[in-house]
C-alpha positions as CSV (number, residue, x, y, z in Angstrom):
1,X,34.3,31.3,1.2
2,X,34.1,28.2,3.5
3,X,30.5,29.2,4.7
4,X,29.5,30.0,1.3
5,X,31.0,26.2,0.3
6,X,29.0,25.3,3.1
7,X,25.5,26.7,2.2
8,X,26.3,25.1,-1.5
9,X,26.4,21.7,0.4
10,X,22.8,22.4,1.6
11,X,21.5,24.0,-1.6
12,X,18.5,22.1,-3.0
13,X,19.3,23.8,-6.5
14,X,23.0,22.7,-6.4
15,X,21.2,18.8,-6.8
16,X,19.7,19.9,-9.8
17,X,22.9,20.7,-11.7
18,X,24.5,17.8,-11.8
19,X,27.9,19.5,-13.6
20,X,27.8,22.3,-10.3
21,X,27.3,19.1,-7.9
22,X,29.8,16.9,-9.3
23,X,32.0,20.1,-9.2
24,X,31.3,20.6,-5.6
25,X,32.0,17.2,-4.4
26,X,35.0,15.7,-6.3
27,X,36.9,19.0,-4.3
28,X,35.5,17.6,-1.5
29,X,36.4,14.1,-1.8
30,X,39.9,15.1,-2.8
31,X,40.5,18.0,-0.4
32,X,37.7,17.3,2.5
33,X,36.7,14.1,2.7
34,X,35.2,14.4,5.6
35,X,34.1,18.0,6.0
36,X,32.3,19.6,9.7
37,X,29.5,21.7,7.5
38,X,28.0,24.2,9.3
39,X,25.1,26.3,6.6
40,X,23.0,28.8,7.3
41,X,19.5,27.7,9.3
42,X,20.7,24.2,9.7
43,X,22.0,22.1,12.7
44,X,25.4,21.6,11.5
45,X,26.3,18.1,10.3
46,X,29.2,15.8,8.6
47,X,29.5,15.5,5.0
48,X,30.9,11.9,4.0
49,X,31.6,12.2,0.7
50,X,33.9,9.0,0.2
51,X,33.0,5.5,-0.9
52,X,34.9,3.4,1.9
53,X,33.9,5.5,4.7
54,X,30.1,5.2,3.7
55,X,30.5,1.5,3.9
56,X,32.0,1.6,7.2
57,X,29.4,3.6,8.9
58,X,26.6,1.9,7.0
59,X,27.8,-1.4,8.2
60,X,28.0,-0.3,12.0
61,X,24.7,0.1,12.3
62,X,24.3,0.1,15.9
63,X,27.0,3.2,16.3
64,X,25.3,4.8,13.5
65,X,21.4,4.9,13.9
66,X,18.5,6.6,11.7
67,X,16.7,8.8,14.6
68,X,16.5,11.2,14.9
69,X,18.0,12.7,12.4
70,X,17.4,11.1,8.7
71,X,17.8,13.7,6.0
72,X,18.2,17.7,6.0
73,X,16.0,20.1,7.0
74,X,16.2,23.7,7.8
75,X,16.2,23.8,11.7
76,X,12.4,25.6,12.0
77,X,11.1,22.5,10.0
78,X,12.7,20.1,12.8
79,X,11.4,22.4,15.2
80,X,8.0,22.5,13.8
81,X,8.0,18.5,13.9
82,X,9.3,17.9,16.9
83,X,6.7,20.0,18.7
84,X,4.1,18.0,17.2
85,X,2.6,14.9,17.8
86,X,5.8,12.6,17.5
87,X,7.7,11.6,19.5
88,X,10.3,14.2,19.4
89,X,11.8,12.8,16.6
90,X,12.5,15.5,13.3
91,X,10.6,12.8,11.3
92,X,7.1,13.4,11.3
93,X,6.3,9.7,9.9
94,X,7.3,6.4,11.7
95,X,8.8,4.8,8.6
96,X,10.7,2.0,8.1
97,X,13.5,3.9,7.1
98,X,13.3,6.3,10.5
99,X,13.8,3.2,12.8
100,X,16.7,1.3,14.1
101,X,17.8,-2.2,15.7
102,X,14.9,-4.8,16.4
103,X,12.0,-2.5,15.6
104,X,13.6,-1.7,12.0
105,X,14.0,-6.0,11.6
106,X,10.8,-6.2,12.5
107,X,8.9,-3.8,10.4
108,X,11.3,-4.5,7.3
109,X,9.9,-8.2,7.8
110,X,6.6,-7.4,6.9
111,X,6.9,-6.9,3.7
112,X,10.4,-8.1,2.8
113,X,9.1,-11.5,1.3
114,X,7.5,-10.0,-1.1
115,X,10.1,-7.9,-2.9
116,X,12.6,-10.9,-2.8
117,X,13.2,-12.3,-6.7
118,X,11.2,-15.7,-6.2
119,X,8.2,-13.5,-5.5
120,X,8.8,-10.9,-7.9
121,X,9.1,-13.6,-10.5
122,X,5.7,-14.4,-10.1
123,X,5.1,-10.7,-11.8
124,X,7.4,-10.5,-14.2
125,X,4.6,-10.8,-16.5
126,X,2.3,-8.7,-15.6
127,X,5.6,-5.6,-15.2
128,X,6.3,-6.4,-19.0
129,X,2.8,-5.9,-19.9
130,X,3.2,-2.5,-17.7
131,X,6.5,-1.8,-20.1
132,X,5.1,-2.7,-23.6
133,X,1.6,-0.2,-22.3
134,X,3.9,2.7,-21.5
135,X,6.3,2.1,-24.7
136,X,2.6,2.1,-26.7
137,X,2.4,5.7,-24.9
138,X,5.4,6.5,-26.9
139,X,4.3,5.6,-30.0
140,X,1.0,7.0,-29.9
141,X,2.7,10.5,-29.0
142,X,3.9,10.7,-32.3
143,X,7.6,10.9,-32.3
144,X,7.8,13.7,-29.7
145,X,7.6,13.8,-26.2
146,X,9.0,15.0,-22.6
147,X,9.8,11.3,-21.4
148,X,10.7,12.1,-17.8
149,X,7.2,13.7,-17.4
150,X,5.3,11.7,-19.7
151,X,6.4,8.6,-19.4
152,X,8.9,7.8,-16.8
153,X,7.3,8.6,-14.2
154,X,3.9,7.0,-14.7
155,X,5.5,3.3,-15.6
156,X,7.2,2.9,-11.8
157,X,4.3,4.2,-9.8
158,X,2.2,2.1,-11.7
159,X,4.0,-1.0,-11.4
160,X,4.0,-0.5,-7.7
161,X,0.3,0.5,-6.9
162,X,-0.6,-2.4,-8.8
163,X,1.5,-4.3,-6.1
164,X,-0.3,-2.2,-3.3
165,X,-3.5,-3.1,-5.1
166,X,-4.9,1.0,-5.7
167,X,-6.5,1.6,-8.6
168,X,-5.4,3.5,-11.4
169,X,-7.3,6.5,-10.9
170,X,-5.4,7.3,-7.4
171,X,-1.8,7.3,-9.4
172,X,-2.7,11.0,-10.6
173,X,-2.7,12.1,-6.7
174,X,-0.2,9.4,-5.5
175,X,2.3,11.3,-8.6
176,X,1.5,14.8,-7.0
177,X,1.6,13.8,-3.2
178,X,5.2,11.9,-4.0
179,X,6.5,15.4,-5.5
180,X,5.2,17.3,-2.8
181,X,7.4,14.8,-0.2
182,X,10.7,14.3,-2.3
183,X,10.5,17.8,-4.0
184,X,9.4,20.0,-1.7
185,X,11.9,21.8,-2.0
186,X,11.9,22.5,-5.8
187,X,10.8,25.8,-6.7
188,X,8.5,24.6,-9.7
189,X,7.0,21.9,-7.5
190,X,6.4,24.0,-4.5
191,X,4.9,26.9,-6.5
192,X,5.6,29.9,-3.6
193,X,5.7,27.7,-0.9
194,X,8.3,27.2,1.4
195,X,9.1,23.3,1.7
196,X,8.4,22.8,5.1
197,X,5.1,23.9,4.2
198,X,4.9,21.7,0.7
199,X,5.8,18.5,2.5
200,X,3.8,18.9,5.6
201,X,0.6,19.9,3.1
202,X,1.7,16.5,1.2
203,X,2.1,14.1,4.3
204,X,-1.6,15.2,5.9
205,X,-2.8,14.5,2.2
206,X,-1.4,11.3,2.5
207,X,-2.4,10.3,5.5
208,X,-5.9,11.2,5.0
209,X,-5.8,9.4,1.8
210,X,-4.8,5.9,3.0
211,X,-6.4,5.8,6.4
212,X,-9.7,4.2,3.8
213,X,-7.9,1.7,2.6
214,X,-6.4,0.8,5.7
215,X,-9.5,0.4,6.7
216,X,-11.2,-1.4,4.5
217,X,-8.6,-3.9,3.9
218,X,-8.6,-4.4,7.7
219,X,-12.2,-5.5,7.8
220,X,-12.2,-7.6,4.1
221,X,-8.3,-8.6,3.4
222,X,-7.5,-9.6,-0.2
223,X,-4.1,-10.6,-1.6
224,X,-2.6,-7.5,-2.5
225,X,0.3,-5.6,-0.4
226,X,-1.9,-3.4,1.3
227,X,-3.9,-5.7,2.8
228,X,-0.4,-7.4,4.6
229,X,0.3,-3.7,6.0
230,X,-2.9,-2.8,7.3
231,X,-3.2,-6.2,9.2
232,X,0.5,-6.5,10.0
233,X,1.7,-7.3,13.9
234,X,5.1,-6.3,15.7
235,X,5.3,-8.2,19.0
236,X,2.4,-10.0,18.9
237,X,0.3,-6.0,18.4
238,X,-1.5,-4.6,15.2
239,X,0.7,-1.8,13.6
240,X,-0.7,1.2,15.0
241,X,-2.5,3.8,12.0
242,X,0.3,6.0,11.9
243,X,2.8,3.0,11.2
244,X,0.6,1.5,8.7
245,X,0.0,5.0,7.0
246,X,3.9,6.1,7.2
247,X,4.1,2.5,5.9
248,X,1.9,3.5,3.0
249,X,3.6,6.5,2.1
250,X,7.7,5.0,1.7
251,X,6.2,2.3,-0.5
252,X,4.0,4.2,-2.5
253,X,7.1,7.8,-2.7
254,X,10.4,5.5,-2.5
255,X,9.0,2.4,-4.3
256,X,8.6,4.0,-7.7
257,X,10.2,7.9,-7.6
258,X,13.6,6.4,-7.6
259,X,13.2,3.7,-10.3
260,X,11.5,6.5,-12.5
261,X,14.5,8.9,-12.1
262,X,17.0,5.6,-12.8
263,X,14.7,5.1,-16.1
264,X,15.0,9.0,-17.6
265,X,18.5,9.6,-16.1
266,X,19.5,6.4,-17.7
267,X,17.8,7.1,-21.2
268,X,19.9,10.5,-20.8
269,X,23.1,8.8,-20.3
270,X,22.5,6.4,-23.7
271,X,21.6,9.7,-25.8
272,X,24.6,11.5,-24.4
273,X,26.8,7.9,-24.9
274,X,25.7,6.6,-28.8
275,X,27.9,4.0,-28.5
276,X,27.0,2.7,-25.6
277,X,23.5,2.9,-26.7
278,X,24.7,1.1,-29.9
279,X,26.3,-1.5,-27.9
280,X,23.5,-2.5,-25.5
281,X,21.4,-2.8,-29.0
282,X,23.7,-4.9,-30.6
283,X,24.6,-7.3,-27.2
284,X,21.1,-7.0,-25.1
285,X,22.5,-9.3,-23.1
286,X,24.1,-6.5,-21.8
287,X,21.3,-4.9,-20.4
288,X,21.8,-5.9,-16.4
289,X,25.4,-4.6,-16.4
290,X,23.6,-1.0,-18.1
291,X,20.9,-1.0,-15.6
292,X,23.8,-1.3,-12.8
293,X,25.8,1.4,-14.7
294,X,22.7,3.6,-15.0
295,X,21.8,3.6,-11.3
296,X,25.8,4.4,-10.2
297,X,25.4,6.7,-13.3
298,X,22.1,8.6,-11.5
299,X,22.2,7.3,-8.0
300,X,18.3,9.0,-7.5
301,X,18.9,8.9,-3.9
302,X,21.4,11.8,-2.7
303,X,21.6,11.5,0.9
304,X,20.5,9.8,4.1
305,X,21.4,11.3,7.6
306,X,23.1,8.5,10.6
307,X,23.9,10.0,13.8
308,X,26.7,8.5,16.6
309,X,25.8,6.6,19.7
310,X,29.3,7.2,20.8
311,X,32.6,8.7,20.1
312,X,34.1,7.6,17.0
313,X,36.8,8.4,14.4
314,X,36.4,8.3,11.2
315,X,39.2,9.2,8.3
316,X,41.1,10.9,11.2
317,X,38.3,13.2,12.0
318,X,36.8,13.0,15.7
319,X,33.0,12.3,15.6
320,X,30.6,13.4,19.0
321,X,28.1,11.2,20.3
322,X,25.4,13.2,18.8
323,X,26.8,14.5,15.8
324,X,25.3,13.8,12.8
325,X,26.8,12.4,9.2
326,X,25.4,13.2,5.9
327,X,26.1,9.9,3.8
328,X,26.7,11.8,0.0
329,X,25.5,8.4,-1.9
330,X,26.2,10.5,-5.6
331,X,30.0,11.8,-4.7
332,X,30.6,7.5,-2.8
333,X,29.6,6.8,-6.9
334,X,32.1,8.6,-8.4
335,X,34.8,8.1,-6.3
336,X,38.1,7.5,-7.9
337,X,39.1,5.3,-5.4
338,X,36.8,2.9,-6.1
339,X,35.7,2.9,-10.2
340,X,37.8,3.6,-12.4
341,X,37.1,6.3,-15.1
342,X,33.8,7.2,-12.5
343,X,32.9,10.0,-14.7
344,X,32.4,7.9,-17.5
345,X,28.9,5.9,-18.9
346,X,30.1,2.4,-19.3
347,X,27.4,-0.3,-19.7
348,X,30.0,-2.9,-19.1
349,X,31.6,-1.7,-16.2
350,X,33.1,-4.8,-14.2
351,X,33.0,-4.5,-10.6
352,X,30.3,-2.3,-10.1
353,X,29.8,-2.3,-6.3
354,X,27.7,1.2,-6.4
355,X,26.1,2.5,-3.2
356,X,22.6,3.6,-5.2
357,X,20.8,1.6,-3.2
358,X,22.6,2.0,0.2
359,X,24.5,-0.9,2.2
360,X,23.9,-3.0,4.9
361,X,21.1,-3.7,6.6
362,X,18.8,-0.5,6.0
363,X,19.8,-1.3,2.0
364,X,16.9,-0.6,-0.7
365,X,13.9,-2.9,0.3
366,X,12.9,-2.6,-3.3
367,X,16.1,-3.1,-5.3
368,X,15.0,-6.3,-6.7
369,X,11.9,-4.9,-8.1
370,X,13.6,-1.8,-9.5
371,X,16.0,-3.6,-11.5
372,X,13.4,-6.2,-12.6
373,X,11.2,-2.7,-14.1
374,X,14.7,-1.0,-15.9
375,X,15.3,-3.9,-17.3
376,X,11.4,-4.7,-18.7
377,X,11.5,-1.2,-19.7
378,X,14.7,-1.0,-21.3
379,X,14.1,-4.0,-23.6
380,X,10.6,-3.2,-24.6
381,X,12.4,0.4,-25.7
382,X,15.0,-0.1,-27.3
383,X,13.6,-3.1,-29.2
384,X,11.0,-0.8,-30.8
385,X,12.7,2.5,-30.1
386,X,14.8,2.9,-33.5
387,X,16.4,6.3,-32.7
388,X,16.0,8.7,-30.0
389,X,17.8,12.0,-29.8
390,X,17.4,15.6,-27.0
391,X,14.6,18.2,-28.2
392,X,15.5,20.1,-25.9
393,X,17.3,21.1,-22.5
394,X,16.6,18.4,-19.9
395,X,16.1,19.9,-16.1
396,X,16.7,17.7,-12.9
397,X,14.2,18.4,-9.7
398,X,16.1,20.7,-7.1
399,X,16.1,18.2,-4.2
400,X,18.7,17.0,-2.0
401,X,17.3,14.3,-0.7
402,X,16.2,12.5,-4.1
403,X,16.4,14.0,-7.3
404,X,16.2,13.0,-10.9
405,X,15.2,14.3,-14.2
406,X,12.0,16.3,-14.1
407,X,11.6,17.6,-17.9
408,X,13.3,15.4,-20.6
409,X,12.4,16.5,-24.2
410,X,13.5,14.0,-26.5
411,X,12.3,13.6,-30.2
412,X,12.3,9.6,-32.1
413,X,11.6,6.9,-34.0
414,X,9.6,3.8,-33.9
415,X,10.9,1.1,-35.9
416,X,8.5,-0.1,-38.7
C-alpha cells in the first residue's frame, strides 16, 4: 500500500484530477508531511508537501540548489540526458531556472528589467488590446466554445511573443512545442509516445527553431526581447547558443503556459462559485484579490525539484547531502495551516501569501506580467461576458510538472 501511495505521488494522471490529487496530498500533509518516496523507475526523492517547510528551503538557497536535479523524470530519461552533450546534469537545457548562486543572478539579470511593473506599464496598452481581440474571438464563436483550447491558451502566448518580437505565424508551432515540453507526459498530447521521447522530440524542435532568430537579431538588433538574449553577456562573454536558445525556450513555455492555465482554471472556479463571480461583477475593484485567489486556487505550477549541499533536518526528518526534495507548490496552497477554509474560492481572501509563483530568489521572473494579463483579461470578460455556464466536462492535462485545464466547454452570453 505504501509503494502503491508512492507511484500515485509520481503519476502524471493523478495531476489531472484535481479531486484524486487533493485527496492524495491533504493525507499527506496531515499524516506525512514530509514523506521519503521511493516509485517505481524513479531515483527516490522527498515530498514536501507543507506551506512553512517550502518557504524554509526555498529561502536557503545555497543548502538547497536547482542542479542537478529540477523536476521528475523516470530514471532512463535522466540517464538518457546525462549521457548526452550536457554537462551531466538531468537537464538537457541550461535554463535559468536549472542554475544556482552567481550564475543564476547573472542570467536572471538579463532580462529581469524588463518584466518589472515600470516597464510593463509601458504595455499595458498594447496587453488590453491583446484582451479585447481574444474576448472578440468569443463573441464571434457564437455563444459556444472550448475556452481552455480556444481561447486561453492563444491570449498568453501571444502577449508574450509579441514581447519576444516573433510573429504571429510562429505561435501555432510555439503552442505545440510548449505542449510537447510541459505535457509530455499526457497521453492525448504525446499520442503513443513515451514522454521522454515527446519532450526530447520538442526541445530539438525548439532549438532548431530559434537558432534563426538568434542569429539574425545578433547581426541587426532591434528593440524587442529577443534581441537583449541573443546579444546578452555573463562576465564580460556572449551567452553561448545553447544559453540563449534554452533562454528562448523558458520564456516562450513558462512565460505564457502558466498564465493560460491561471486564466481557464480561474474562469472554472467563478462558474463553479456564482457568487463569487457575482461579486467580482458587482465590486471590479475586486479583481487583483480574484486574480491572487485564482492562481492559489490553480497554482499551474506543481512541482520543482532542490537537492541538499549538506546534511539538514527538516520537520524532524534527516535529509542527505544529495537527497533530493520535491517542493508540492498545489498541497503548500491548500494548507490548513496557513489559509483558512483552503478548499474554498474566495475572491477576497485577506492574507493571501500563496506559493504559485515560488519564493525567494528563483521566484516567478514573470509574475508581474502574468497578473497584469488575468487582470486585462478578466475585465474585458466579464464586462461583455453576460453569462457563462459548463457545456460539458472540463479535462486538466496529465502533467506533474505543470498542468492546467486542457478542454473547457463552456456555453454564454454576450451582453447587448
Amino acid at each position: 500500500m505504501l509503494e502503491r501511495l508512492d507511484d500515485r505521488i509520481a503519476d502524471p494522471a493523478v495531476y489531472g484530477n484535481p479531486a484524486v490529487y487533493d485527496e492524495i496530498f491533504t493525507s499527506l500533509r496531515r499524516n506525512d508531511p514530509m514523506r521519503w518516496t521511493s516509485p517505481a523507475g524513479y531515483r527516490p526523492f522527498w515530498t514536501v508537501t507543507r506551506y512553512q517547510d517550502i518557504v524554509e528551503i526555498e529561502r536557503q538557497n545555497d543548502k538547497f540548489i536547482n542542479e542537478p536535479r529540477l523536476n521528475l523524470n523516470l530514471i532512463e530519461d535522466e540517464e538518457r540526458v546525462r549521457a548526452g552533450p550536457g554537462r551531466g546534469t538531468t537537464n538537457p537545457m541550461r535554463m535559468l531556472v536549472n542554475m544556482d548562486g552567481a550564475m543564476h543572478r547573472a542570467h536572471r539579470n538579463i532580462t529581469q528589467s524588463w518584466f518589472l511593473p515600470a516597464s510593463l506599464r509601458k504595455i499595458e496598452s498594447d496587453v488590453a488590446a491583446l484582451a479585447k481581440e481574444f474576448v472578440d474571438l468569443l463573441e464571434a464563436r457564437g455563444g459556444e466554445c472550448d475556452f481552455a483550447a480556444d481561447v486561453a491558451v492563444w491570449f498568453p502566448l501571444r502577449v508574450i511573443m509579441t514581447i519576444l518580437g516573433m510573429p504571429r505565424e510562429d505561435d501555432q508551432k510555439m503552442l505545440r512545442l510548449t505542449k510537447g515540453i510541459l505535457g509530455a507526459a499526457d497521453r492525448e498530447i504525446a499520442n503513443g509516445l513515451s514522454a521522454g521521447e515527446t519532450k526530447r522530440k520538442a526541445i530539438e524542435e525548439f532549438f532548431a527553431h530559434f537558432a534563426t532568430p538568434i542569429a539574425e537579431r545578433r547581426a541587426r538588433p532591434t528593440g524587442d526581447l529577443a534581441s537583449v538574449i541573443a546579444n546578452a553577456e555573463v562576465d564580460g562573454r556572449p551567452i553561448s547558443d545553447v544559453e540563449a536558445i534554452s533562454y528562448f525556450v523558458i520564456i516562450a513555455t513558462a512565460g505564457h503556459d502558466t498564465t493560460s492555465s491561471s486564466i481557464a482554471g480561474g474562469l472554472h472556479a467563478l462558474i463553479h462559485n456564482p457568487s463569487e463571480m457575482e461579486k467580482l461583477r458587482s465590486s471590479p475593484q475586486m479583481l487583483p484579490s480574484a486574480v491572487e485567489e485564482m492562481l492559489r486556487w490553480v497554482s499551474p505550477v506543481k512541482h520543482f525539484f532542490r537537492t541538499a549541499t549538506d546534511s539538514y533536518v527538516l520537520r524532524g526528518r534527516s535529509i542527505a547531502a544529495g537527497e533530493s526534495l520535491m517542493m508540492c507548490y498545489p498541497s503548500a496552497n491548500r494548507d490548513e495551516d496557513v489559509f483558512e477554509d483552503p478548499f474554498s474560492f474566495k475572491i477576497d481572501r485577506a492574507q493571501n501569501r500563496h506559493l504559485a509563483f515560488g519564493f525567494g530568489v528563483h521566484q516567478c521572473l514573470g509574475l508581474h506580467l502574468a497578473r497584469l494579463e488575468m487582470k486585462a483579461f478578466f475585465t474585458e470578460f466579464l464586462s461583455r461576458v453576460e453569462h457563462v455556464e459548463l457545456a460539458g466536462e472540463p479535462a486538466w492535462i496529465e502533467g506533474s510538472v505543470v498542468s492546467g485545464l486542457k478542454h473547457l466547454p463552456i456555453r454564454y452570453a454576450m451582453r447587448r
